[in-house]
C-alpha positions as a Markdown table, in Angstrom:
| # | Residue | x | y | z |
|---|---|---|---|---|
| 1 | Unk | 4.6 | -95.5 | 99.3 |
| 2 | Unk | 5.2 | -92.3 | 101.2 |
| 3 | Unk | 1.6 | -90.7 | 102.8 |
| 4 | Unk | 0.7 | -87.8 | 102.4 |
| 5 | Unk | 3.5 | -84.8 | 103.6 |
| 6 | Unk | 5.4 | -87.1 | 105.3 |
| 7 | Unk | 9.0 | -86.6 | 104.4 |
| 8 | Unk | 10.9 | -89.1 | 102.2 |
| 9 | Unk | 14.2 | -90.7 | 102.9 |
| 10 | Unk | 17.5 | -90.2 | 101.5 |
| 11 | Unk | 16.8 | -93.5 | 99.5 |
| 12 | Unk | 13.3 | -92.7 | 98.2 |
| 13 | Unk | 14.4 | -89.4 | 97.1 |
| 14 | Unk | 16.7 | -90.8 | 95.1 |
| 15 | Unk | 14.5 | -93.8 | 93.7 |
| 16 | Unk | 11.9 | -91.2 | 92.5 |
| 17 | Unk | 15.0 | -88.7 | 90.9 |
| 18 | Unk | 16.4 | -91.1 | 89.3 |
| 19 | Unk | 13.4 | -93.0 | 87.8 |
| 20 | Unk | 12.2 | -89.6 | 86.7 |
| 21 | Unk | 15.5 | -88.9 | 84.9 |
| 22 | Unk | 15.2 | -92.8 | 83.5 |
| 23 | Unk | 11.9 | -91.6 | 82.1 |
| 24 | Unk | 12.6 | -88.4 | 80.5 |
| 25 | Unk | 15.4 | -89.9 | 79.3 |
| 26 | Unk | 18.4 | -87.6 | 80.4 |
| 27 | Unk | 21.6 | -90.1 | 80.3 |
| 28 | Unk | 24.3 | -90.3 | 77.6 |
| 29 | Unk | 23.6 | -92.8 | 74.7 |
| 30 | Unk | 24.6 | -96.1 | 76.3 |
| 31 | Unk | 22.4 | -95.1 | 79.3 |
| 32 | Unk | 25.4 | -96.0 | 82.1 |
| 33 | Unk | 24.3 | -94.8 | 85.3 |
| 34 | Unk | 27.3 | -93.2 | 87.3 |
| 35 | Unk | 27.2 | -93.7 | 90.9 |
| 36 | Unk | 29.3 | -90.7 | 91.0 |
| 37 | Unk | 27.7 | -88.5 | 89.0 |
| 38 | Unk | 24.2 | -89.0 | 90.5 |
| 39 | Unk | 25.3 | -88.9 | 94.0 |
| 40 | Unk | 26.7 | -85.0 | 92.9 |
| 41 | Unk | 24.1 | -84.2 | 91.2 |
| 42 | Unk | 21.0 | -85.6 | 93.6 |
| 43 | Unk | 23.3 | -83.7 | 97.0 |
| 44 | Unk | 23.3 | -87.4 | 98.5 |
| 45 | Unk | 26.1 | -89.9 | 99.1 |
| 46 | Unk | 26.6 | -92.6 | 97.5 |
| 47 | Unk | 25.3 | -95.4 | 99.5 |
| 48 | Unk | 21.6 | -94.4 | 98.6 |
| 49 | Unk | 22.4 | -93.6 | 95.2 |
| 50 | Unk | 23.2 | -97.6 | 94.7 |
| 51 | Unk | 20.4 | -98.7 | 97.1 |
| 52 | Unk | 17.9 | -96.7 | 94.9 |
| 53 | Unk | 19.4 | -98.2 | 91.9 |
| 54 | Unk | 19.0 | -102.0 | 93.3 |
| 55 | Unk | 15.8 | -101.1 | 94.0 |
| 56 | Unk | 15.2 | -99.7 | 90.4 |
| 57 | Unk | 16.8 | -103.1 | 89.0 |
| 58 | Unk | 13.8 | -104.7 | 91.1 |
| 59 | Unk | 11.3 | -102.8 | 88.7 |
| 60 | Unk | 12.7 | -103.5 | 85.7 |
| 61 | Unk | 14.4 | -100.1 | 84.4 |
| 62 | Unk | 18.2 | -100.3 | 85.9 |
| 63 | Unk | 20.1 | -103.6 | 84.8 |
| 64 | Unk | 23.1 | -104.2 | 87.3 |
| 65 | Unk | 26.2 | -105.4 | 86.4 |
| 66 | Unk | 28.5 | -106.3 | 89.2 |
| 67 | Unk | 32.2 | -104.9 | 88.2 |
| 68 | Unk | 30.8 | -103.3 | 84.9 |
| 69 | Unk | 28.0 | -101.1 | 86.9 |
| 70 | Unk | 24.3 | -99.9 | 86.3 |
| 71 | Unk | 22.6 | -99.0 | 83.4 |
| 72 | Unk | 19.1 | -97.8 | 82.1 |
| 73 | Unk | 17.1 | -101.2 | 80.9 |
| 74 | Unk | 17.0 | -101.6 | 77.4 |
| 75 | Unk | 14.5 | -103.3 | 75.2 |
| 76 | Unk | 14.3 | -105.1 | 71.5 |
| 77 | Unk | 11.6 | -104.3 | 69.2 |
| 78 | Unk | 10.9 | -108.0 | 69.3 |
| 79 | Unk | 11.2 | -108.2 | 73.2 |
| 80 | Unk | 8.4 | -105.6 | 73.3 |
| 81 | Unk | 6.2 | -107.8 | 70.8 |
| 82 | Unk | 6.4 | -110.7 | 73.1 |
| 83 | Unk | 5.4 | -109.0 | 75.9 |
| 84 | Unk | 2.3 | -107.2 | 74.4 |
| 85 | Unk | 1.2 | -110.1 | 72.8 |
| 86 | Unk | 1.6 | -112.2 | 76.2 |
| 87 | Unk | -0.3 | -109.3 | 78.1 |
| 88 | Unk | -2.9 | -109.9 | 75.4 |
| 89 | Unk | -3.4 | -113.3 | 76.3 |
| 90 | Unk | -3.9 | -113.1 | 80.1 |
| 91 | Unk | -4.8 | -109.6 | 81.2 |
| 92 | Unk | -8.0 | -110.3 | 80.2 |
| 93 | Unk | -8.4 | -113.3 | 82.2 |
| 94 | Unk | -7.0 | -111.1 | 85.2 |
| 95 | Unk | -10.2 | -108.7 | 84.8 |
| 96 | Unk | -12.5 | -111.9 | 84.4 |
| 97 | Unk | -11.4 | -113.7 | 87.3 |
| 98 | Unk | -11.9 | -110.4 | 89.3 |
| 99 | Unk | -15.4 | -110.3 | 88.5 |
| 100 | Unk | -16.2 | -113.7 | 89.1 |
| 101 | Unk | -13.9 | -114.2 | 92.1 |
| 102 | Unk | -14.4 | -110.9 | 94.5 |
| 103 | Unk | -17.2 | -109.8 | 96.7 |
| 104 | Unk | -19.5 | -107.2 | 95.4 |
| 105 | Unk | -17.9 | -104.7 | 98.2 |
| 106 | Unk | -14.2 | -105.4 | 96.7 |
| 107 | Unk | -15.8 | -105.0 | 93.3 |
| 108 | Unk | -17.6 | -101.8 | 94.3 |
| 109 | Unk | -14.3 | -99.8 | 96.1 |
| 110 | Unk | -12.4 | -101.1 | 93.3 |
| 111 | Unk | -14.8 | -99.0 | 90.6 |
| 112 | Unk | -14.3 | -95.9 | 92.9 |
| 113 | Unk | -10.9 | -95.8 | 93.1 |
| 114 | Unk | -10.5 | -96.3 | 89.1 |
| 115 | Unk | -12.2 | -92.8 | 88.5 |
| 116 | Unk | -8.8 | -91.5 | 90.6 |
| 117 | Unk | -7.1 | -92.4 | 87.1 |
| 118 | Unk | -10.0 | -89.9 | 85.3 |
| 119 | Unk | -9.1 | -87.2 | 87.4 |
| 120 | Unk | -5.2 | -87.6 | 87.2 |
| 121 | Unk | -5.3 | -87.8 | 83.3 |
| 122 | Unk | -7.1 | -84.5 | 83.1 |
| 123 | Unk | -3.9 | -82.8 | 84.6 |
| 124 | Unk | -1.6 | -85.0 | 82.6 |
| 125 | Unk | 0.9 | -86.0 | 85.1 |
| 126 | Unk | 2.3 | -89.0 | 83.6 |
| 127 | Unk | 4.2 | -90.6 | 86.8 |
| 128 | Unk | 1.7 | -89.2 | 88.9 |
| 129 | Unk | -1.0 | -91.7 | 86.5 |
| 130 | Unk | 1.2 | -94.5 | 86.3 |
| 131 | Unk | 1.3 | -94.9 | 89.8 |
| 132 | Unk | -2.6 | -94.9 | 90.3 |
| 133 | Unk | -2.5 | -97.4 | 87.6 |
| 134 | Unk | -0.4 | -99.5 | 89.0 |
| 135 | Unk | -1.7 | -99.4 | 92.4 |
| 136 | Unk | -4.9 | -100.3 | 90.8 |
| 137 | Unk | -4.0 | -102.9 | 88.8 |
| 138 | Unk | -2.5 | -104.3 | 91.4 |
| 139 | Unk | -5.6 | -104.4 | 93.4 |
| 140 | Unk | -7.8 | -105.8 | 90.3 |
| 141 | Unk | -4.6 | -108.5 | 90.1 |
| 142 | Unk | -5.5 | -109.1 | 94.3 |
| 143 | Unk | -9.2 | -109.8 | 93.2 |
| 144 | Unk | -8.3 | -112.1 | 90.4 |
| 145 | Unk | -7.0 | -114.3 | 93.6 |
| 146 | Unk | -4.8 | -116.9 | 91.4 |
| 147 | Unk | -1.1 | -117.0 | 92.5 |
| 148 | Unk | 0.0 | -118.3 | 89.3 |
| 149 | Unk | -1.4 | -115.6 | 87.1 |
| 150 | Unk | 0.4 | -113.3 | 89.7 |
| 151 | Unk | 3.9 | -114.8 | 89.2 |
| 152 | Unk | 3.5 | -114.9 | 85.4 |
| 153 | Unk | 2.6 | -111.1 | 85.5 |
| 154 | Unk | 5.4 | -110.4 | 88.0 |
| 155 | Unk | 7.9 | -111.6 | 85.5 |
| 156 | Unk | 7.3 | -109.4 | 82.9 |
| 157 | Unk | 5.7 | -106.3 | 84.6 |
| 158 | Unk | 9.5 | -104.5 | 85.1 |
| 159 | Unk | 10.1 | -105.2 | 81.0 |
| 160 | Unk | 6.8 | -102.9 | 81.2 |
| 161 | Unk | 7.6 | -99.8 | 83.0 |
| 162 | Unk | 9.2 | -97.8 | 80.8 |
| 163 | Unk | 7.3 | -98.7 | 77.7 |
| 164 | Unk | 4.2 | -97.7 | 79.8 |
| 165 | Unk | 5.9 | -94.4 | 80.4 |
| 166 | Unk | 7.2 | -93.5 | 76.6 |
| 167 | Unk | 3.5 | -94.7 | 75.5 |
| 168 | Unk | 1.5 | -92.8 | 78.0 |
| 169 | Unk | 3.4 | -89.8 | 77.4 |
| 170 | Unk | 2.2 | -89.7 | 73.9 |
| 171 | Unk | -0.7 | -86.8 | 73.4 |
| 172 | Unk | -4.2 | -87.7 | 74.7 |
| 173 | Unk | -3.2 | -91.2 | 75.9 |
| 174 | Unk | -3.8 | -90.4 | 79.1 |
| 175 | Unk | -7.5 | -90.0 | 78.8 |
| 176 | Unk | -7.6 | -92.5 | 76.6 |
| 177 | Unk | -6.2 | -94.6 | 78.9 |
| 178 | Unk | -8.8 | -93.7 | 82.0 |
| 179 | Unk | -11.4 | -94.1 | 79.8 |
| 180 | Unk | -10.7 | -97.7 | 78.8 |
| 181 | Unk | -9.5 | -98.6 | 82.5 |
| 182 | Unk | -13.4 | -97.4 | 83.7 |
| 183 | Unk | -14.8 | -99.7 | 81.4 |
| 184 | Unk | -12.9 | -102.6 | 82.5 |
| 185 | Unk | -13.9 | -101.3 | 86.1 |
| 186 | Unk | -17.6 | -100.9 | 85.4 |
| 187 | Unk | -17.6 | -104.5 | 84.0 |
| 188 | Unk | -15.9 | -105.7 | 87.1 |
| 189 | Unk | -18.5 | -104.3 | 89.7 |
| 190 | Unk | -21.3 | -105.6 | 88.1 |
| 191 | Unk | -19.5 | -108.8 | 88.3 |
| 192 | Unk | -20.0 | -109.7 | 84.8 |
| 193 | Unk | -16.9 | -112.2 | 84.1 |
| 194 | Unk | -17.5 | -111.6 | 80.3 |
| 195 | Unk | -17.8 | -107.9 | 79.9 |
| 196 | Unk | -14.7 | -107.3 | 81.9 |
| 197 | Unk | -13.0 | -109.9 | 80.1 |
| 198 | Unk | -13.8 | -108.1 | 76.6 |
| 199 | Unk | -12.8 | -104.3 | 78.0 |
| 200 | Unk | -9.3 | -105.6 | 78.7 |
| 201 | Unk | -8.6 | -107.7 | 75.8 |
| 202 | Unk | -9.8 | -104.4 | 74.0 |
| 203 | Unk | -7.4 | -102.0 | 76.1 |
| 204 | Unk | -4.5 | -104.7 | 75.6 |
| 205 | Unk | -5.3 | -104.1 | 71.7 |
| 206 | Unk | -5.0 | -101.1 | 71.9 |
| 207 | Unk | -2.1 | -101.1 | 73.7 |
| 208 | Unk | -0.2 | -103.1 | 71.9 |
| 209 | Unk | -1.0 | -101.2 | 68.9 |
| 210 | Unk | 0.1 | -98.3 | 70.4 |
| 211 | Unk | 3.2 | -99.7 | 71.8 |
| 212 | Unk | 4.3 | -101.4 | 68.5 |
| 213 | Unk | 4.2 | -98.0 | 67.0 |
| 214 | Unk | 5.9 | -96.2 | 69.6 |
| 215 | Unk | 9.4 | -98.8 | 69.0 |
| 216 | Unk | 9.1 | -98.7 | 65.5 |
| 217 | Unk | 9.7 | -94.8 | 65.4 |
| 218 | Unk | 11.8 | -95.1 | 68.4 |
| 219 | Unk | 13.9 | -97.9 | 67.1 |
| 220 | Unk | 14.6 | -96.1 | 63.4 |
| 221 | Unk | 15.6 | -92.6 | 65.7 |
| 222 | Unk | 17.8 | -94.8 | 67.6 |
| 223 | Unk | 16.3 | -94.1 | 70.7 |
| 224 | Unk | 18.8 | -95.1 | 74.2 |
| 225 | Unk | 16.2 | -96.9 | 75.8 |
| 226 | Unk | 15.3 | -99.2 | 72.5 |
| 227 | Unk | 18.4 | -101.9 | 71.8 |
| 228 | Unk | 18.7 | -103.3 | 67.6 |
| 229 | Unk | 20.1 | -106.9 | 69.2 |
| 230 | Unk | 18.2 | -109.9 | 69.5 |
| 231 | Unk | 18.4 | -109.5 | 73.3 |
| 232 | Unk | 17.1 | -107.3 | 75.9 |
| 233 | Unk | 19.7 | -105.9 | 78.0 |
């Protein structure tokens, strides 16, 4: 991640462009991705217009296709089930391992930098919250300290991104969001394994609730981003 004023490159200007377009949604139907057409439109050649799209096919949104090319992620209603429901199973060991597992410093820094995602949902910048979040789950993920509950989140987390965008973006989930994420915190510093445990498995709920909802109207407006087939593409 870029610090603070510090210039980005040509690459990571066009990563963040182009995820931002991925978000808002602003590519034709079949959400093709044309080297071409981005490199004109971003001012950048193309060789970091395809860079930033590898790179975006390492988080999940751009699927590449070698000879057929590059094109926005897209989920099934069922693909986004199974992932909810798996995230359900073991995020909330995730937050009870992190109690039980990292020093009450770790615990501590970890609360304070969780009220970051507070502050950041009062002025409703979705990408701006999303990367808190992540940077913070990642960290809680660090404290859980258990590899194999890493890999089996690493698989799924770029299926994620962009249903974590469309959902957050909904009105007031933001704040919702912080709100549920400080509980989980505040369980977490005290280092009690079963509180924290509870707050996620109730924030995955709700989640999931939300989420299911969110692809059930996005699926019946045919939505770019939300496939009908049995397969994730």
């Amino acid at each position: 991640m870029e610090g603070p004023g510090e210039p980005l490159s040509v690459k990571a200007f066009a990563v963040k462009h182009i995820r931002a377009l991925i978000y808002s949604g602003e590519f034709d139907e079949d959400g093709k991705l044309s080297i071409a057409a981005l490199s004109e439109q971003l001012g950048v050649s193309r060789t970091p217009v395809r860079d930033a799209l590898w790179q975006l096919a390492g988080e999940g949104l751009v699927t590449v296709s070698p000879r057929v090319g590059a094109f926005v992620r897209r989920l099934t209603p069922a693909e986004a089930k199974d992932i909810y429901r798996i995230k359900v199973a073991i995020e909330p060991l995730m937050a009870g391992w992190a109690a039980e597992r990292a020093d009450a410093g770790r615990r501590a820094a970890h609360r304070e930098k969780v009220q970051d995602l507070v502050e950041i949902a009062e002025s409703n910048d979705v990408e701006k919250y999303i990367a808190c979040l992540e940077e913070r789950r990642a960290n809680l993920l660090d404290m859980a300290d258990s590899p194999p509950l890493s890999e089996i989140l690493s698989a799924i987390d770029g299926r994620v991104r962009l249903l974590r965008f469309r959902n957050l973006s909904q009105p007031s989930q933001l704040g919702v969001s912080a709100t549920q994420h400080v509980a989980v915190a505040d369980a977490v510093a005290a280092g009690d394994a079963d509180a924290a445990t509870e707050a996620m498995r109730v924030h995955m709920l709700d989640a999931q609730r939300r989420v299911m909802r969110l692809t059930e109207r996005s699926n019946s407006a045919g939505d770019y981003w939300l496939s009908s087939g049995t397969t994730g593409s």
